[in-house]
Legacy VTK file of the C-alpha trace (Angstrom):
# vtk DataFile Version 3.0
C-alpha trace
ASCII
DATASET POLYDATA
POINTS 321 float
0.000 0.000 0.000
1.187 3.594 -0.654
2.209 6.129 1.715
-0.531 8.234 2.107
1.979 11.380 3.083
4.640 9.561 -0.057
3.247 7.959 -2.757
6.448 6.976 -3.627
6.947 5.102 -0.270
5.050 1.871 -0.277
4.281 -0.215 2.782
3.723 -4.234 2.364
0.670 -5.919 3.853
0.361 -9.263 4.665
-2.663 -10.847 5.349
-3.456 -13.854 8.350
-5.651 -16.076 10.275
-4.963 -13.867 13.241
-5.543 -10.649 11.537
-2.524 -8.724 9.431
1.096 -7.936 9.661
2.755 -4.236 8.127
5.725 -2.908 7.317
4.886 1.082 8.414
6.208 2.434 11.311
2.934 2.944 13.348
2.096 -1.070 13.306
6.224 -2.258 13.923
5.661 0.323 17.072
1.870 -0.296 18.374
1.618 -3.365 16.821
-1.903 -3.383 16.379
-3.815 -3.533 12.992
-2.718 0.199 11.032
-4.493 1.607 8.444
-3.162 0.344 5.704
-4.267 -3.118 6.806
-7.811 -1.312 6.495
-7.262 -0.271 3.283
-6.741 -3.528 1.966
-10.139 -4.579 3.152
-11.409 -2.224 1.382
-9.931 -3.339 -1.760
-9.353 -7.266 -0.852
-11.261 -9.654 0.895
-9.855 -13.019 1.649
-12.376 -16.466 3.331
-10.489 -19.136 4.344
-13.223 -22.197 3.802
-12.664 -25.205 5.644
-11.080 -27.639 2.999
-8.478 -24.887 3.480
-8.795 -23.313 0.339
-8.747 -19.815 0.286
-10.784 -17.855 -1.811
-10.163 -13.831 -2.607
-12.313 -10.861 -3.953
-10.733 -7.742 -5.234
-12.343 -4.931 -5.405
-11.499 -2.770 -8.830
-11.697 0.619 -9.202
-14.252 1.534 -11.920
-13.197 4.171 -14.662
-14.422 5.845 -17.579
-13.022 6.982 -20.587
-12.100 10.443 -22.269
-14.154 11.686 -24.784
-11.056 12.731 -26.187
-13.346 14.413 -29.759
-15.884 16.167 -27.487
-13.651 17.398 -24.997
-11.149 19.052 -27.183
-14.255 20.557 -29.508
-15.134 22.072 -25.903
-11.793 23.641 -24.741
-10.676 24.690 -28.114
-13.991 27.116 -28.481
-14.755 27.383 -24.573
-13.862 31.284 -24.680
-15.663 32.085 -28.065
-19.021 29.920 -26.377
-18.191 31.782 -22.876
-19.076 35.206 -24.518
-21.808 33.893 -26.898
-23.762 32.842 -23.919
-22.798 35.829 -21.453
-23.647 38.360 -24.011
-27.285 36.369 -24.238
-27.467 36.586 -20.662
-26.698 40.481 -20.477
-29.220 41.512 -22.919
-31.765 40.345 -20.685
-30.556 43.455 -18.145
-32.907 46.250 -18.010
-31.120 49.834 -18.419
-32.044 52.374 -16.217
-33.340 55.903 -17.722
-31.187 58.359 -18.356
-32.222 61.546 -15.768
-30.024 64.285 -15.617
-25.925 64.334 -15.524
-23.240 62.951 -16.908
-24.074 59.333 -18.996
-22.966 56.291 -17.814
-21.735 53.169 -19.077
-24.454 50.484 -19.968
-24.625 48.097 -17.413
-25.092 45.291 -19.778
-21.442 46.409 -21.150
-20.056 46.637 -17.979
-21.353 43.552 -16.713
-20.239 41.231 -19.892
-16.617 43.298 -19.233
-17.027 42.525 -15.960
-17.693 38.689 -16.397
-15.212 38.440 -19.448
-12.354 39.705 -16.794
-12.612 37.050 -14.524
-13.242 34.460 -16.818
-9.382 35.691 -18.687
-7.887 35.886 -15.503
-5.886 38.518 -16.849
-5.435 41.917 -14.939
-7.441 44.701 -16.036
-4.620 46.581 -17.929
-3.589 42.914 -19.817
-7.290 42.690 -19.993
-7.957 46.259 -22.500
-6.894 43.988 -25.239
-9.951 41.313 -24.584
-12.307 44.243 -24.265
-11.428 45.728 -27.593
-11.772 42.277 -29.370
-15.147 41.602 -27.415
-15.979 45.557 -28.491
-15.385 44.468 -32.146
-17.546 41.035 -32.157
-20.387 43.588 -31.288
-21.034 42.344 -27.571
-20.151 46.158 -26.568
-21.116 49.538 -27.488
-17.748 50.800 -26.174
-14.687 49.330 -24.591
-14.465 50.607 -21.121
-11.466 51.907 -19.411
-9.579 49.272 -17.048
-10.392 51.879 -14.043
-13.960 51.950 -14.991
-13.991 48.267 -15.297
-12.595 48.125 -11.440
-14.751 51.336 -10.421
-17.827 48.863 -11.404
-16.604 45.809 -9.829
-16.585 47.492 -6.651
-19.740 48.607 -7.051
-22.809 47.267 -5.098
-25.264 47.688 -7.313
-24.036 45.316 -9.662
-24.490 42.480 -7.006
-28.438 41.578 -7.345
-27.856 41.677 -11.003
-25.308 39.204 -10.770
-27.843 37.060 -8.354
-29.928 37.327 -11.399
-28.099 36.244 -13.965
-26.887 33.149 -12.021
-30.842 31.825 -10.981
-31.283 32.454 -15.196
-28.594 30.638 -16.398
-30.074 27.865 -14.259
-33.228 27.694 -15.310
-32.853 25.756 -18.827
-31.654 22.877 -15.950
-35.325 23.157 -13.886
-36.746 19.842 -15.554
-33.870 17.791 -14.880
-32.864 18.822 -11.272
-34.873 18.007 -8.636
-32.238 16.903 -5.817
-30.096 19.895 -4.264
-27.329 20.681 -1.831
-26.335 23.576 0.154
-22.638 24.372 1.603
-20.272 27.503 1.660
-16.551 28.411 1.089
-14.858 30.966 2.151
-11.650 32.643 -0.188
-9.411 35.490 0.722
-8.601 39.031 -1.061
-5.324 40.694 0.060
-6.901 42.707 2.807
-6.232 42.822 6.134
-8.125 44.286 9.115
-5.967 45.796 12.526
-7.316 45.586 15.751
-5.996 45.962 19.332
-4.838 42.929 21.422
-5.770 43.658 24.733
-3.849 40.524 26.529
-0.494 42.061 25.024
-1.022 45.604 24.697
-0.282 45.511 20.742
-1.793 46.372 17.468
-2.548 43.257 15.165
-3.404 42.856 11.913
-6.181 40.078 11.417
-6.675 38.825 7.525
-10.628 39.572 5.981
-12.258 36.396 4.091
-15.794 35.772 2.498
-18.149 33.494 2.205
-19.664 32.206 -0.793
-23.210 30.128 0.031
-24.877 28.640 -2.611
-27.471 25.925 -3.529
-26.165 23.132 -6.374
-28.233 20.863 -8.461
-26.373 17.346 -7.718
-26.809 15.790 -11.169
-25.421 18.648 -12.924
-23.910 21.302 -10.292
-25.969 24.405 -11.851
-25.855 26.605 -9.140
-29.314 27.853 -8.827
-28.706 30.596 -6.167
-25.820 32.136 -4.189
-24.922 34.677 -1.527
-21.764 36.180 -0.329
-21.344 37.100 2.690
-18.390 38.191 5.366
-16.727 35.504 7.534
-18.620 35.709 10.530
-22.167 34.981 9.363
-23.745 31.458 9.807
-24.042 29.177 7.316
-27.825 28.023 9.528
-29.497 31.492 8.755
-29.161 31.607 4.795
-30.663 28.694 4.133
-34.289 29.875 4.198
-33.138 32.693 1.577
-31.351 30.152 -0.694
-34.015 27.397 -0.654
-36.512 29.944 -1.554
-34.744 31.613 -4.535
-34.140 27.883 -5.602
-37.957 26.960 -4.964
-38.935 29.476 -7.403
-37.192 27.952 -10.221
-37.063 24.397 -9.619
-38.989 21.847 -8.369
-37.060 21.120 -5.455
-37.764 17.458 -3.835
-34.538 16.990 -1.733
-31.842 18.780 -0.202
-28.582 17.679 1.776
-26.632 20.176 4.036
-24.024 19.427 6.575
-24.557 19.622 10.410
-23.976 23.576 10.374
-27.028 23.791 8.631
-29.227 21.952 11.284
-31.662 23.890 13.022
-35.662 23.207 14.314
-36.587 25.769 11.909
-34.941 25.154 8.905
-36.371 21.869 9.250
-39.638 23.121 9.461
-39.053 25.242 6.638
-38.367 22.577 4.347
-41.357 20.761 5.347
-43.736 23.909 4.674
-41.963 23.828 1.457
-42.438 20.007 1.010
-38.708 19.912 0.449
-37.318 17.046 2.191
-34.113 17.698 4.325
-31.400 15.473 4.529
-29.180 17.304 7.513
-27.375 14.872 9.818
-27.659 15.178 13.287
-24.496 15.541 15.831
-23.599 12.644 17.531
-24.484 14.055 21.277
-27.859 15.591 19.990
-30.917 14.062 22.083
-34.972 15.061 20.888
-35.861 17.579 24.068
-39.654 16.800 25.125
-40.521 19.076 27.350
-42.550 21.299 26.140
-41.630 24.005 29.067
-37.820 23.951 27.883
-37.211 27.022 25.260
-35.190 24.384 23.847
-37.946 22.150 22.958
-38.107 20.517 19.898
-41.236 20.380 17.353
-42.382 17.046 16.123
-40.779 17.664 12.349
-37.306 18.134 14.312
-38.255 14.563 15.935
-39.038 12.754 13.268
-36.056 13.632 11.544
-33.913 12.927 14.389
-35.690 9.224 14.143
-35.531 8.915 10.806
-31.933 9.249 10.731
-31.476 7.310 14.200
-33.217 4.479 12.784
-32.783 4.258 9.087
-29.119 5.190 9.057
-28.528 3.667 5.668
-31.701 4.784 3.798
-30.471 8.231 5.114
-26.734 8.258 4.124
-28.543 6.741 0.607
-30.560 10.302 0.024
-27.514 12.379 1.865
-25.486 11.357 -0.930
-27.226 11.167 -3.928
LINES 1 322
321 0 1 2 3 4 5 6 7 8 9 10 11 12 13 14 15 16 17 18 19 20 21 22 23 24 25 26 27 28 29 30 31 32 33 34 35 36 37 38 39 40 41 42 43 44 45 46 47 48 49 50 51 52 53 54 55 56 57 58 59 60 61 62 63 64 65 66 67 68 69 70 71 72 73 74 75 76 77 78 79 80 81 82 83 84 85 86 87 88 89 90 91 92 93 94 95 96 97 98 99 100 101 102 103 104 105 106 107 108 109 110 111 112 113 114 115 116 117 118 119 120 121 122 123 124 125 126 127 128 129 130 131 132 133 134 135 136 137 138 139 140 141 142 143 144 145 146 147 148 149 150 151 152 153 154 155 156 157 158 159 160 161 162 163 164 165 166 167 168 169 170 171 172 173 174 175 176 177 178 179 180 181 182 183 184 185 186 187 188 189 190 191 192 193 194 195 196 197 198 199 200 201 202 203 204 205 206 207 208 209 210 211 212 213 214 215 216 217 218 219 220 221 222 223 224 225 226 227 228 229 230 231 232 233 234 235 236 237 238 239 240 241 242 243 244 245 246 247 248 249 250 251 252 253 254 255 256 257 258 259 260 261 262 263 264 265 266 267 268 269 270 271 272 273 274 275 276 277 278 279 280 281 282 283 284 285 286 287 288 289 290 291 292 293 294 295 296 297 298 299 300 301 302 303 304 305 306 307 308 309 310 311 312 313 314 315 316 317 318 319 320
């Protein structure tokens, strides 16, 4: 068996009556049964019948092949497709009426140069050069400067257009997705925020992250809604918002979170929805009867908390799907 720190260092295995024998350092010290002797059960099984004959299952790892044609047709046009489908997506933005004052950019333009940015990952001065080219294939009425491309980035009322576009380009997905899951990730700029350390009588410098949550089809990961957020908000109090953009749209059956997602009224939630919630419990969590307690815990919260008590592997079936 590999190293799972080395691949290149490789660890033999030997299989007994009495159990099995390894070369690693962990089982020559402990001498009791490491894990690479569990990850050969995993892969081999060995019954020793009583003729004494010994008779051994492997277990092979299932793969499928390239579409070597398809894939390369992909790749090799992915950028000319990527702006073919943004620029349909930005049309569907309704400009606001001119008033009084100096004319802005469209948004439409500055959301396709917006989305074409990222999607280069060039930076916005190596990026003029895509803007001009994306000017000339008529998906813009000018090519913006770099600064006003970064002036708009920054700016917040691009944000629930961006919300929008992503439920849209979604929605040609609604009659094949039914099953959903929510998480969140968090990813860092290069900011930092300073604050005073009281213990040691210093200023420190503490690093700022985001949160991305978002709701995914599992057949074909279409995200069908997303929020970002700072650091400190819980994951448990944006589900309601998510499942109910992704409602809208879909015809949501199931959805699977983690444990930071499980709540009494989340799970009731779902159920008003007649979404059903696949959220695994923690393993000290007890049902709370007592009606009297603040804590107490409504009958949907029980019978989920039975459900997955007692039907652990219908659960874990639906929980990963």
């Amino acid at each position: 068996m590999p190293s799972q720190t080395n691949p290149k260092k490789i660890y033999e295995v030997k299989l007994t009556l009495t159990g099995a024998e390894c070369t690693c350092e962990d089982y020559i010290e402990r001498q009791i049964r490491c894990k690479h002797a569990f990850a050969v059960d995993f892969i081999i099984t060995k019954t020793f019948n009583k003729d004494g004959t010994v008779t051994e299952t492997r277990t092979i790892r299932k793969t499928y092949s390239q579409n070597w044609k398809a894939y390369t047709q992909a790749t090799t046009h992915q950028k000319e497709l990527f702006q073919k489908l943004l620029n349909d997506l930005c049309n569907t933005i309704e400009e606001k009426p001119y008033v009084f004052g100096r004319p802005k950019m469209p948004m439409r333009d500055m959301v396709f140069a917006s989305g074409l940015k990222v999607f280069s990952t060039f930076s916005l001065r190596r990026f003029a050069t895509d803007s001009k080219e994306a000017q000339a294939k008529g998906y813009m009425v000018k090519a913006p400067d770099y600064s006003t491309v970064a002036k708009y980035m920054e700016d917040t009322e691009m944000t629930p257009i961006l919300n929008e576009l992503i439920a849209v380009s979604s929605l040609p997905l609604r009659n094949v997705e039914s099953s959903f899951g929510i998480d969140s990730t968090g990813f860092s700029p290069s900011k930092f925020s300073r604050w005073f350390d009281h213990k040691y009588g210093q200023v420190r410098d503490r690093k700022i992250w985001y949160k991305l949550h978002l709701v995914n089809g599992n057949a074909t990961h279409i995200i069908a809604a997303c929020e970002v957020t700072m650091q400190y908000v819980s994951d448990m109090n944006e589900l309601p918002k998510l499942v109910e953009e992704t409602h809208q749209n879909f015809d949501m059956q199931q959805l699977s979170a983690d444990k930071g997602y499980l709540s009494d009224n989340n799970l009731m939630y779902l159920d008003k929805l007649g979404v059903a919630g696949y959220i695994p419990f923690k393993s000290n969590t007890a049902p709370i009867t007592d009606k009297q307690s603040k804590n107490y815990h409504s009958d949907i919260w029980r019978n989920a908390y039975n459900y997955f008590a007692m039907h652990q592997s219908a659960f874990l079936q639906h929980y990963h799907d």
